[in-house]
C-alpha positions in Angstrom: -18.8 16.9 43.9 -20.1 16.0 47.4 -24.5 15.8 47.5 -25.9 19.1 49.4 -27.7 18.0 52.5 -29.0 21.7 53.2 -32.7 22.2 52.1 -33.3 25.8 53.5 -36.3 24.9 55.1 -35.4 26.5 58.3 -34.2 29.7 56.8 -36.4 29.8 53.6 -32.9 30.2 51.5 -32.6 28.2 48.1 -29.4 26.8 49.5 -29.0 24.4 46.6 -28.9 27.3 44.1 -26.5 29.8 46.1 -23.6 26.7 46.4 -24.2 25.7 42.6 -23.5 29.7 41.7 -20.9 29.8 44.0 -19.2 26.4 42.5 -19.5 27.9 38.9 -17.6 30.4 39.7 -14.7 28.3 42.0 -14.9 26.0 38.6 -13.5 28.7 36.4 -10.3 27.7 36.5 -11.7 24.1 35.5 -12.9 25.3 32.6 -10.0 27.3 31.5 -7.6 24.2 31.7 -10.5 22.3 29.9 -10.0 25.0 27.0 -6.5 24.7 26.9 -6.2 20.8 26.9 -8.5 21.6 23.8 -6.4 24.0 22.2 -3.5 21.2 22.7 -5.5 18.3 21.3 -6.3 20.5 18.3 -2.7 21.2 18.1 -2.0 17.2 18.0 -4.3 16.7 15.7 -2.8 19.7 12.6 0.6 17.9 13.4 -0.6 14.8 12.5 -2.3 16.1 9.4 1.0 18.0 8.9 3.0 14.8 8.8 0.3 13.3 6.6 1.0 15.1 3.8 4.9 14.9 4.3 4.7 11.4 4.4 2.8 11.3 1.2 5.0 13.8 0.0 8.2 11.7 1.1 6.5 8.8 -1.2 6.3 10.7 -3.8 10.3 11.6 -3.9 10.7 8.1 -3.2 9.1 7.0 -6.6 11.4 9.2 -8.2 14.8 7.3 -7.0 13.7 4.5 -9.3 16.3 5.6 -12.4 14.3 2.7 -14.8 11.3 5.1 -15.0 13.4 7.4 -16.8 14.7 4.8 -19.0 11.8 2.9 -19.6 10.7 1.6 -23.0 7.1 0.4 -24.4 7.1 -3.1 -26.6 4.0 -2.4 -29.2 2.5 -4.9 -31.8 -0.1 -5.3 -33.8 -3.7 -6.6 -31.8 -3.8 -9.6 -34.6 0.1 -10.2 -33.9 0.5 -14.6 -32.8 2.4 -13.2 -30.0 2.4 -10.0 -27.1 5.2 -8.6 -25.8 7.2 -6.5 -23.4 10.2 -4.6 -22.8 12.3 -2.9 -20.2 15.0 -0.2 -19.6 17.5 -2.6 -21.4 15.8 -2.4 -24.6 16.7 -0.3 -27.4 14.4 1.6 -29.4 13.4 0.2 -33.2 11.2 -2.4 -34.4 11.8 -6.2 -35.6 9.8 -8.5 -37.8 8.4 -11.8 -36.2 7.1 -14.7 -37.8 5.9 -17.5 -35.4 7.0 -20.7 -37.1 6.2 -23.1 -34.4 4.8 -22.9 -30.4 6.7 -24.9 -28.3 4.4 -28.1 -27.2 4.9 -30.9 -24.5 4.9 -34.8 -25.5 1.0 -36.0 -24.8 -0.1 -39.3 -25.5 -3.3 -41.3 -24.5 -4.6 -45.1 -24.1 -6.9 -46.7 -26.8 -10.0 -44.8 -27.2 -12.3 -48.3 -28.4 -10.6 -50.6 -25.8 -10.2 -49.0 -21.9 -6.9 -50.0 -20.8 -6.3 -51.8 -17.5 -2.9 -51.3 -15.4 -1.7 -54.0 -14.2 0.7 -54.3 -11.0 4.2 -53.5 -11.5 6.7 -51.0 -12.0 6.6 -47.7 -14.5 9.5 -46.2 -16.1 9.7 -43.0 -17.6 13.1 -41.6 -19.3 13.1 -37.9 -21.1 15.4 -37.2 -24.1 14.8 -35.9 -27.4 13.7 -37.7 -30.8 16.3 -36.9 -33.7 16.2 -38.4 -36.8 13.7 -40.6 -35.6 15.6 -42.0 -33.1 15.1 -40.9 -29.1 18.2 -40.2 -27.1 17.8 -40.5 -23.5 19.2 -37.0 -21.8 21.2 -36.5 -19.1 18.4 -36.8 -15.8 18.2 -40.1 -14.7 14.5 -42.5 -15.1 12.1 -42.0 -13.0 10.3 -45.2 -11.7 7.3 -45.7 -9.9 5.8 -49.0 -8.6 2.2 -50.0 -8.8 0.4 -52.2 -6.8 -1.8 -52.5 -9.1 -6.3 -51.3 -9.1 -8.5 -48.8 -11.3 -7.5 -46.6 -14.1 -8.1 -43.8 -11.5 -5.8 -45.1 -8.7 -3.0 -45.6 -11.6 -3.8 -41.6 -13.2 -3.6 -40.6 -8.7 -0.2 -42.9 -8.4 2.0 -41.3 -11.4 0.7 -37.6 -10.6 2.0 -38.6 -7.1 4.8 -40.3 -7.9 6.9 -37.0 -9.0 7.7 -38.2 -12.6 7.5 -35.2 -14.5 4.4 -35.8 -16.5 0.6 -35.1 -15.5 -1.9 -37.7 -16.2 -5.9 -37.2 -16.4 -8.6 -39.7 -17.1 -11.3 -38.7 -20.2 -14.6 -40.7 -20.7 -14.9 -40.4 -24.5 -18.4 -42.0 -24.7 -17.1 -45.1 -24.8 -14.2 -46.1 -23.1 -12.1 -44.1 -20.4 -8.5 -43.4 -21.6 -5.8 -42.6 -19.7 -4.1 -39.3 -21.1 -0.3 -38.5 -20.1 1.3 -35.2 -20.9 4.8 -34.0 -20.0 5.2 -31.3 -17.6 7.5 -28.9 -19.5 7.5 -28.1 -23.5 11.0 -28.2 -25.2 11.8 -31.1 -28.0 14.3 -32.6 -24.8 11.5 -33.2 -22.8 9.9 -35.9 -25.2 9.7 -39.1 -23.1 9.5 -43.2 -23.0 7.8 -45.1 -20.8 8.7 -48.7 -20.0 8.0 -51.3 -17.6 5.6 -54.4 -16.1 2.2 -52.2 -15.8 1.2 -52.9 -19.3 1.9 -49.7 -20.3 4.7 -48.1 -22.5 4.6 -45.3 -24.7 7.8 -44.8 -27.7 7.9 -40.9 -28.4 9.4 -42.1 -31.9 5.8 -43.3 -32.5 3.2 -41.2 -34.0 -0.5 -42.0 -34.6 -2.1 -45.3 -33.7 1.4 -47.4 -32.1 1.1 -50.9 -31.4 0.8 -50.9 -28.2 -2.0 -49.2 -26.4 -0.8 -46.2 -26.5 -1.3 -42.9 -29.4 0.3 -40.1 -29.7 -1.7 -36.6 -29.3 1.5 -34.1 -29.8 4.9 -34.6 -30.1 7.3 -32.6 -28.2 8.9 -29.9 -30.0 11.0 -26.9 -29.6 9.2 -23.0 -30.5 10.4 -21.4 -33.6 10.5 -18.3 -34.4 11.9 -15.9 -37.4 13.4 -12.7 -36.0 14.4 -9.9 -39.0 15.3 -13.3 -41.2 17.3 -15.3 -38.2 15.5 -18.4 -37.5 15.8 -19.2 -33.9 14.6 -22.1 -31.6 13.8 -21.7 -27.5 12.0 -24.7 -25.8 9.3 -22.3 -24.5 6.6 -20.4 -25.9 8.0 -17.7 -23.3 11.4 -16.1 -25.1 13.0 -13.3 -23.4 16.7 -14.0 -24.5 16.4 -13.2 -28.4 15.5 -9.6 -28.7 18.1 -7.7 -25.4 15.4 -6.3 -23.2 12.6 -7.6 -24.8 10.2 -10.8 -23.4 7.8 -12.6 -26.2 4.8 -14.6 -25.4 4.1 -16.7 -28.5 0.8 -17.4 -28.8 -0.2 -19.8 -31.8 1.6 -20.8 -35.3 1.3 -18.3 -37.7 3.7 -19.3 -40.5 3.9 -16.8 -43.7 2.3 -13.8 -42.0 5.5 -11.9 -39.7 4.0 -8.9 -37.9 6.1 -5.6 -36.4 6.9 -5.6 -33.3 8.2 -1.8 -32.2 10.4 -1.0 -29.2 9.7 3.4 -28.2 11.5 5.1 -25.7 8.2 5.1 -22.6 8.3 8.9 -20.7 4.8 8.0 -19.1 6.2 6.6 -15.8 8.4 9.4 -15.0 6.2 11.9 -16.4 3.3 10.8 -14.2 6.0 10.1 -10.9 6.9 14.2 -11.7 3.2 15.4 -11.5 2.5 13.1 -8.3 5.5 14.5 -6.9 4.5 18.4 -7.8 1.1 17.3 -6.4 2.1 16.5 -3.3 4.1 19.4 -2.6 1.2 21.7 -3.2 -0.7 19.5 -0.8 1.5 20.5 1.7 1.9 24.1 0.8 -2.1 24.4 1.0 -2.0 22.6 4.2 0.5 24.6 5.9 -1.1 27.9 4.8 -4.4 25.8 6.4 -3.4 25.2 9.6 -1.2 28.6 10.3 -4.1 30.8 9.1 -4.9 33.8 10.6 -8.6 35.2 9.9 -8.8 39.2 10.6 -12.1 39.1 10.0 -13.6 36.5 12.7 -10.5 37.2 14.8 -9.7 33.3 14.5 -6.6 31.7 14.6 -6.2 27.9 13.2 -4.1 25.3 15.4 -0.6 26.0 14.2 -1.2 29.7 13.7 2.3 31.6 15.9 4.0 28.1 16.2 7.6 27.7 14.2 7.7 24.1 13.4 5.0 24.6 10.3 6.4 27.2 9.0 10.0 26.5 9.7 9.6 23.1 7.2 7.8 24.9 4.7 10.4 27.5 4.3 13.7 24.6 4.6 11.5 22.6 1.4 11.1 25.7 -0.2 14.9 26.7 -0.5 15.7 23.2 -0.9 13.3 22.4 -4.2 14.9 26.0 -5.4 18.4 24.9 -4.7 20.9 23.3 -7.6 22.3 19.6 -7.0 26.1 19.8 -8.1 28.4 16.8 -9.3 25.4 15.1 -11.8 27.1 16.8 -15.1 23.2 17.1 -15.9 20.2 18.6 -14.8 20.9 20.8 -11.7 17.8 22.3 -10.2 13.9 21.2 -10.6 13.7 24.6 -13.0 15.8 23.1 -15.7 13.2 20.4 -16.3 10.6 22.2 -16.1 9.6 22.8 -12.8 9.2 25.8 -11.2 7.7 28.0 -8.7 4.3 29.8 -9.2 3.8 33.7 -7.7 1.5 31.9 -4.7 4.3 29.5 -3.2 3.0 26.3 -5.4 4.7 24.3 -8.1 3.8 24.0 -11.7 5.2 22.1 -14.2 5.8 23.1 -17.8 4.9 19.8 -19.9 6.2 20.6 -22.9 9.9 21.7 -21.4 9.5 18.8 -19.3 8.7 16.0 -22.4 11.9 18.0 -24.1 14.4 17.3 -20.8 12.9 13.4 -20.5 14.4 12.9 -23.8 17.4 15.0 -24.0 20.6 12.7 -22.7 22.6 15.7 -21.7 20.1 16.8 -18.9 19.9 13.0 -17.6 16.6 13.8 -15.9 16.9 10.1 -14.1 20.7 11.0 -12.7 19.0 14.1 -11.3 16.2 12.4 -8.9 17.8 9.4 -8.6 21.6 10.5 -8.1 24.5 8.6 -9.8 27.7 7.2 -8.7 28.2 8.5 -5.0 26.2 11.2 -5.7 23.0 11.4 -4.3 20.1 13.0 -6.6 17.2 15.3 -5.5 14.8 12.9 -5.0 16.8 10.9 -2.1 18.0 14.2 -0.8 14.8 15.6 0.0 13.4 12.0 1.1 16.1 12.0 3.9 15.3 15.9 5.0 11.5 14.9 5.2 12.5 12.5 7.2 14.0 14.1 9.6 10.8 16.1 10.0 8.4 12.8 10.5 10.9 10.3 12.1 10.2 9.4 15.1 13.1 11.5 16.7 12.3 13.7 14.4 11.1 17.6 14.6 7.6 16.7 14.6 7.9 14.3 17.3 9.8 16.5 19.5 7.0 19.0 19.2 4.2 16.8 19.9 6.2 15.1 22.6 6.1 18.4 24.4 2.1 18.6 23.8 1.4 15.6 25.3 3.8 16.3 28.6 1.6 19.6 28.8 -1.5 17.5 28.6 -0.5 15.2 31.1 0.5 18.3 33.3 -3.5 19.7 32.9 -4.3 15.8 33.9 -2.6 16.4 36.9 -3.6 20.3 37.7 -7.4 19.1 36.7 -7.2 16.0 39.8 -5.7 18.3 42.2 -8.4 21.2 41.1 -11.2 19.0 41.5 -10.4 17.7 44.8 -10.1 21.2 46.1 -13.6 22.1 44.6 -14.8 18.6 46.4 -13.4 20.1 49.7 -14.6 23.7 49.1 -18.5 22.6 47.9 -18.0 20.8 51.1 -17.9 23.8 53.5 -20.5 26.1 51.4 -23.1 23.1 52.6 -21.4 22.6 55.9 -21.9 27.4 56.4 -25.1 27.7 55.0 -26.3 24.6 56.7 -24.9 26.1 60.2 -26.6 29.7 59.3 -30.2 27.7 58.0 -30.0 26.3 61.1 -28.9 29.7 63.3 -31.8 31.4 61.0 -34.3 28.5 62.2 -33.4 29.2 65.9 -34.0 32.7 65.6 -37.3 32.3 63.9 -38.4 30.0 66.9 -37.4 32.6 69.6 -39.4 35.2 67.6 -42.0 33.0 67.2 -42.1 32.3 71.1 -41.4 36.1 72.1 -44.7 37.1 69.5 -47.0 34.8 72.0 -45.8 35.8 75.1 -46.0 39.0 74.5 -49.5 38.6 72.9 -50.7 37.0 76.4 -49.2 40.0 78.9 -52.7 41.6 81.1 -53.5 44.5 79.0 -52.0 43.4 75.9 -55.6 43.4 74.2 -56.2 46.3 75.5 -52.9 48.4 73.5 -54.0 46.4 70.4 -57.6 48.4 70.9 
C-alpha cells in the first residue's frame, strides 16, 4: 500500500485512522481469497496423507505377490551342532543326520622357522593339482609364473600376492626368524599346489612335515566330508548346498563320531506376518479416510476432505474389491476363506487360528491366491494395480490435486490484480481527505480572519458590554 501523506493538521481529522478503517474494509475480499487458498492448501496436504497410506498400503499387497513366503521352510539344528544351516521353498520337510568327517582346508606351507629364508632373483612357478596316492597330478589350469627381480622377504610376499597366482602369502616374525607363509586361495584336495623355479624356493604338496628344502607343510589340501543319513559324501567347500535339495550347510569344524539332527519344517511366519501388515495397512487407511472426511456436529467443523468424492469414492472401490472372489485359482477365492474378514466398523481382522489352518492346507493354495498362478493374476497384484491407479501420477489423486493447484494459481492471480486495485484505491482516500484537510484549513483561516475584523468594527466593544 502507498504511505499516507495527510496528517490532519489543518482539519484536526485523524486521517491516518479513517483510510486504515476504510482499507480494512476494501481488504475483505483479500482476506476471503486468503481463507480459501487455505482451505485449498489443507486440501493438498489430506491428499497427500491420503496417498500415504495407499502407497504403504500398495507395499503391503506387493509383499504378498512373493509365492516363496507361502512355501517357505525353516532348517533347525542343534546350537552344539559342527555346522548351521538353511533352507528354502525347495526343501522338503523332515530331518537328516550329519556327521562332519572332515572341513574342507586349503594347501598352506611356510619357510624354516630357525633359518629366515632369502629369495633370490628369478622366476616362480606354481602348478595346482591334486595329491593321490601320494603322488600330485597337475590339473587341467595351466602354471602360473612370476619373475622376481630379486630383494627382501617382504618385496617377494608383495610380488606373488601381486602376481595373480592363486595363493596368498604373509610374512610372520616367530621370535626368531621371519618365515614366509603361502596358502592357497580356494580349499578343495584339486587345489593342492607345487611350486618350482630359480628363487630358491619350491614347495612339493606330496611332502608333509619338515621337507628338505626350506619349505614345511602347515595343512594339506583336502576335500570336506560329510555323512548324510549313512551316505558319505565329499564337496571341496566347507559351504555345501547341493547334498540335501533346498538345503545350504556351513560346516564348521571336524566332529567325527558325534552326527547331530538337522530338521527341515514347513515356515508360515513370513506369510503370516506379510497378512497382518497387509490387514494393518488397510485399517490405516480406513481410519484415515474416516479422518479427513469427518464431519463434527458438535463444533460445526468439517475436516479437509469432508463433501469431496475422491476419498470416499476409493474407500468404497477397495472395500468391494477385498469382499469380492478371485475366480480361475481352483483355491482360495476371497480374503474370508483364509481368514480375513470384515469387522461391524468397516476394518479388517484376521482370524489366526483359521488363517494358520488355510497356510497349511494345499487345497486352499493361500500363495496361488495373493500371488496368482499361471495367467491368472492373484489378489495381491490385482489390488496393487487398482491402488495404482489411484496414486500414479495420471492417476485419480493426481487429477484432483492438479485441479487444486490451477485454483491456487487462479487466487495468485485474483490476489495481484486485488492488491493493485487496493494500492490505487488507498491512493485516492489520501489524495480526498488530503483535498478536504486542506478545504477545512482554508475555511478555518477565513473564520479566523472574519472573528478579528469583526472584533475591530467602532462600537464592537460596546455590543460585547
Amino acid at each position: 500500500m502507498a504511505g499516507l501523506t495527510a496528517s490532519g493538521i489543518g482539519s484536526g481529522l485523524d486521517i491516518s485512522s479513517l483510510i486504515s478503517q476504510l482499507m480494512t474494509i476494501e481488504q475483505q475480499p483479500l482476506t476471503a481469497l486468503s481463507t480459501k487458498e487455505a482451505s485449498y492448501q489443507a486440501k493438498l496436504s489430506a491428499f497427500g496423507q491420503l496417498k500415504s497410506v495407499l502407497s504403504t498400503l500398495q507395499s503391503a499387497a506387493e509383499t504378498l505377490t512373493d509365492a516363496a513366503k507361502f512355501t517357505a521352510t525353516k532348517a533347525s539344528v542343534a546350537s552344539d551342532a559342527p555346522f548351521s544351516a538353511t533352507s528354502s521353498a525347495s526343501a522338503t520337510a523332515g530331518s537328516y543326520s550329519v556327521e562332519v568327517l572332515a572341513l574342507a582346508k586349503e594347501q598352506r606351507v611356510a619357510t624354516s622357522a630357525s633359518t629366515e629364508f632369502t629369495p633370490g632373483a628369478g622366476d616362480l612357478t606354481i602348478t595346482f593339482g591334486k595329491v593321490t596316492g601320494g603322488v600330485f597330478a597337475a590339473g587341467s589350469e595351466a602354471a602360473k609364473t612370476l619373475s622376481f627381480a630379486g630383494g627382501s622377504l617382504e618385496e617377494f610376499r608383495d610380488a606373488i600376492n601381486g602376481g595373480n597366482l592363486g595363493v596368498t602369502a604373509s610374512v610372520i616374525n616367530n621370535g626368531t626368524v621371519k618365515q614366509l607363509v603361502i596358502k592357497g586361495n580356494a580349499t578343495g584336495a584339486e587345489q593342492a599346489f607345487e611350486i618350482t623355479g630359480t628363487t630358491g624356493l619350491s614347495v612339493d604338496p606330496t611332502a608333509s612335515g619338515v621337507s628338505t628344502d626350506p619349505v614345511y607343510s602347515l595343512a594339506s589340501a583336502q576335500d570336506a566330508q560329510l555323512d548324510v543319513d549313512g551316505i558319505v559324501v565329499s564337496r571341496s567347500s566347507n559351504t555345501v548346498d547341493d547334498v540335501i535339495d533346498g538345503v545350504t550347510l556351513t560346516l564348521n569344524k571336524q566332529d567325527v563320531g558325534n552326527a547331530s539332527t538337522l530338521t527341515i519344517t514347513d515356515d508360515r511366519s513370513g506369510a503370516t506376518t506379510a497378512i497382518n501388515a497387509f490387514v494393518s495397512a488397510y485399517n490405516n487407511l480406513n481410519t484415515t479416510i474416516k479422518s479427513l472426511t469427518a464431519y463434527n456436529a458438535t463444533t460445526q467443523t468439517a475436516a479437509s476432505l469432508n463433501g469431496d468424492s475422491t476419498a470416499r469414492s476409493i474407500q468404497s472401490q477397495l472395500r468391494t474389491m477385498l469382499g469380492n472372489a478371485i475366480s480361475g485359482l481352483g483355491g482360495a477365492q476371497r480374503l474370508s476363506d483364509i481368514g480375513v474378514s470384515f469387522t461391524s466398523t468397516g476394518t479388517l481382522e484376521v482370524n489366526s487360528t483359521k488363517l494358520s489352518a488355510a497356510l497349511a492346507d494345499p487345497e486352499l493354495d493361500v500363495g496361488a491366491f495373493f500371488a496368482g498362478s499361471g495367467t491368472v493374476d492373484g489378489f495381491a497384484t490385482l489390488l496393487s494395480e487398482r491402488i495404482d491407479g489411484y496414486i500414479a501420477s495420471d492417476g485419480m489423486i493426481a487429477g484432483r490435486t492438479d485441479g487444486i493447484n490451477t485454483s491456487i494459481k487462479s487466487i495468485d492471480s485474483q490476489r495481484e490484480r486485488l492488491n493493485a486495485r487496493l494500492t490505487l484505491i488507498e491512493a485516492r482516500y489520501t489524495a480526498q481527505f488530503t483535498a478536504l484537510d486542506t478545504l477545512i484549513s482554508g475555511y478555518t483561516l477565513t473564520s479566523d480572519y472574519l472573528t478579528q475584523q469583526l472584533a475591530n468594527l467602532p462600537g464592537a466593544a460596546n455590543s460585547n458590554n
